[in-house]
Backbone as numpy.savetxt, mean C-alpha at the origin, in Angstrom:
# Nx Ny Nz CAx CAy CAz Cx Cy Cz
6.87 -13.67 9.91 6.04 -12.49 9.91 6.92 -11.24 9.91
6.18 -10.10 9.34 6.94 -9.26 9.14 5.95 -7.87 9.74
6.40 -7.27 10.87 5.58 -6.10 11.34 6.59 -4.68 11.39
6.15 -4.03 10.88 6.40 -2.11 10.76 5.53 -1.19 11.23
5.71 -0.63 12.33 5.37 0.56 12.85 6.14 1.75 12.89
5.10 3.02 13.41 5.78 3.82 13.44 6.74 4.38 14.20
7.06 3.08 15.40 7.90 3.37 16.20 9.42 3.09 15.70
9.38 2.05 14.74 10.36 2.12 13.80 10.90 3.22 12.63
9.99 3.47 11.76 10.07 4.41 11.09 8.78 5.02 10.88
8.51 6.43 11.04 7.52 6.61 11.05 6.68 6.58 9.81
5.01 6.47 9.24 4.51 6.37 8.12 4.94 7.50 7.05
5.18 8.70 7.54 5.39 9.38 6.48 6.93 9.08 5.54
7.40 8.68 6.39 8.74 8.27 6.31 8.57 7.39 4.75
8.93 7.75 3.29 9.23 6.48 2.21 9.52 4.91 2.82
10.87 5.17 3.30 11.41 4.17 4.09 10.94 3.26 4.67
9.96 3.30 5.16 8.63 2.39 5.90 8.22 1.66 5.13
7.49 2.11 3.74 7.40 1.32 2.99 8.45 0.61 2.19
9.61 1.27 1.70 10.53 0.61 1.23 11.21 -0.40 1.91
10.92 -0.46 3.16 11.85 -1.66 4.36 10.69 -2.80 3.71
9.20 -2.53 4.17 8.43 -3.67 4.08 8.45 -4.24 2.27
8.85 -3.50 1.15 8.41 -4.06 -0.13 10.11 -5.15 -0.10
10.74 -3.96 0.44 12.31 -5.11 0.27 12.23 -6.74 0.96
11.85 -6.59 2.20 11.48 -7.72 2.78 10.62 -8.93 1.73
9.12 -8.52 1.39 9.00 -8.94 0.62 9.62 -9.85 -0.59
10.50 -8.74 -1.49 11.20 -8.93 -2.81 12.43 -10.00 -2.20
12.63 -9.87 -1.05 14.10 -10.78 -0.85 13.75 -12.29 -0.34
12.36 -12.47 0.42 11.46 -13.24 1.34 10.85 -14.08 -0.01
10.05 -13.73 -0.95 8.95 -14.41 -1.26 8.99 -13.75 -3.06
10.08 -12.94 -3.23 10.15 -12.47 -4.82 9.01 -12.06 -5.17
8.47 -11.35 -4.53 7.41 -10.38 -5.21 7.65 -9.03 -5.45
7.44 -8.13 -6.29 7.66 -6.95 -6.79 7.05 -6.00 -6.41
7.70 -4.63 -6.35 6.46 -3.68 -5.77 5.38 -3.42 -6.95
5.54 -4.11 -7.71 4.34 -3.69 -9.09 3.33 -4.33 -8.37
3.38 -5.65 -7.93 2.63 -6.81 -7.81 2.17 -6.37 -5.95
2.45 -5.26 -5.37 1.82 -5.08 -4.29 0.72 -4.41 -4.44
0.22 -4.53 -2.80 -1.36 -3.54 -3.22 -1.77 -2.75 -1.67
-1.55 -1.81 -1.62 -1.17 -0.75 -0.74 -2.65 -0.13 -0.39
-3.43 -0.53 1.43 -4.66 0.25 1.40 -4.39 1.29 1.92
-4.90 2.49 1.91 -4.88 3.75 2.78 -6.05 4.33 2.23
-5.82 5.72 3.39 -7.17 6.36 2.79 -6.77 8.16 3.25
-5.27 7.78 3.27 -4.83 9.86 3.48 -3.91 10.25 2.04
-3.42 11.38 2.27 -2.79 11.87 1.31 -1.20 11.39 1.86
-1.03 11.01 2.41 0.45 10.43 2.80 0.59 8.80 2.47
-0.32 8.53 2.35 -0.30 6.70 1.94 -0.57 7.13 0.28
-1.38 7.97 -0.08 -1.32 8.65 -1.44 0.10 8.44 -2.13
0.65 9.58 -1.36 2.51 9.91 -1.95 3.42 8.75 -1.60
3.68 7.92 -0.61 4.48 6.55 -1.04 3.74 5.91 -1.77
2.78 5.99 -2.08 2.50 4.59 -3.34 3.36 5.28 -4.79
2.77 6.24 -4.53 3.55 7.24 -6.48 5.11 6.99 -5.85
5.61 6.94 -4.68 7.40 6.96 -4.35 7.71 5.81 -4.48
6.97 4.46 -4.47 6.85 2.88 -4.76 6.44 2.17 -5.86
5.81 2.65 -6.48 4.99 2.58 -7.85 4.44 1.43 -7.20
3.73 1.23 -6.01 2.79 0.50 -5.60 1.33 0.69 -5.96
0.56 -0.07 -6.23 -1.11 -0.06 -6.59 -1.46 0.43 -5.24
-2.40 1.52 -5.30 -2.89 2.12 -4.41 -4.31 2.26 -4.25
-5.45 1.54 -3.00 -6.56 1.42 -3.10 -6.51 2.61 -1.80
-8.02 3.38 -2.11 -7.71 4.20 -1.33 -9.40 3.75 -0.55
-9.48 3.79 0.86 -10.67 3.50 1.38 -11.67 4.39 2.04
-12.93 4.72 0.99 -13.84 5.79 1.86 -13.24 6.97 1.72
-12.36 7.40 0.85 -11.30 9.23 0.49 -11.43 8.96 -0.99
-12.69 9.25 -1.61 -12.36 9.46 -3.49 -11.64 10.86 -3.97
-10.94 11.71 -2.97 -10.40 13.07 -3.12 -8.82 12.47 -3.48
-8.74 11.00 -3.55 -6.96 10.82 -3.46 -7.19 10.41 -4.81
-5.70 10.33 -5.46 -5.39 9.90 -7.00 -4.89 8.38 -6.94
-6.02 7.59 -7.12 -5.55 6.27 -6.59 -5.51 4.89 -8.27
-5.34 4.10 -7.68 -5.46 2.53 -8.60 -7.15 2.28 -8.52
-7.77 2.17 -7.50 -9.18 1.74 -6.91 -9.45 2.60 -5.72
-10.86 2.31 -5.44 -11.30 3.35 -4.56 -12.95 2.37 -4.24
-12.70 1.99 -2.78 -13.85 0.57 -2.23 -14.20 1.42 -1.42
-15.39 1.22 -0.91 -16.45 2.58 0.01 -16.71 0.73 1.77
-16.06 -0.42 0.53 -16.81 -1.19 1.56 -15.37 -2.77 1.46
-15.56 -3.33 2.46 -14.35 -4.56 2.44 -14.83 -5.53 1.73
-15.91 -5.75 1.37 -16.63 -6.57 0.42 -16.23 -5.97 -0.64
-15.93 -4.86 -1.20 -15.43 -4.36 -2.72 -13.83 -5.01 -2.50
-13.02 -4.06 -1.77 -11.57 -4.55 -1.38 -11.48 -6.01 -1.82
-12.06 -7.21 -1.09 -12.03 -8.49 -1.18 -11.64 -8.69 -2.73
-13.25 -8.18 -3.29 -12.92 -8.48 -5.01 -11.39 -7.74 -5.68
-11.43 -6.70 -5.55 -10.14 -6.17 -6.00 -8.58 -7.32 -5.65
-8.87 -7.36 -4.56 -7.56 -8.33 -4.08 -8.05 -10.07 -5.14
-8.96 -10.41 -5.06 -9.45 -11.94 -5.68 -8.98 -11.77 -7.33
-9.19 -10.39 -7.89 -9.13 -10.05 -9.23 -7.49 -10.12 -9.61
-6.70 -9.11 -8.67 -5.47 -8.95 -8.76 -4.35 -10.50 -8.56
């Protein structure tokens, strides 16, 4: 298992995400193309464009996202599709 908080690095921090996609890519060879990143601020917004991570944004249609689910029953499908 792999856990990141912000007591480590904080969210705004790139780095946060770049620790967890590396882990990933070195763990299990998956790519940050092939991730899928939920948030729903303008700071989970800007590391996805700093990651070129897919970005679902939840209940905030004001962000520039990949998808945009109002409900976890949408999310589900998005993740089943991907």
């Amino acid at each position: 298992d792999f856990i990141m908080t912000a007591e480590k690095i904080p969210k705004s921090n790139p780095q946060a995400l770049g620790e967890i996609l590396h882990y990933f890519k070195k763990n299990f060879k998956i790519e940050p193309e092939e991730a899928l990143y939920i948030g729903d601020s303008q700071v989970d917004e800007l590391l996805c464009k700093h990651w070129n991570v897919k970005f679902v944004a939840f209940k905030n249609p004001s962000l520039s996202v990949d998808y945009y689910v109002k409900s976890f029953k949408e999310l589900k499908e998005i993740i089943e599709k991907n």
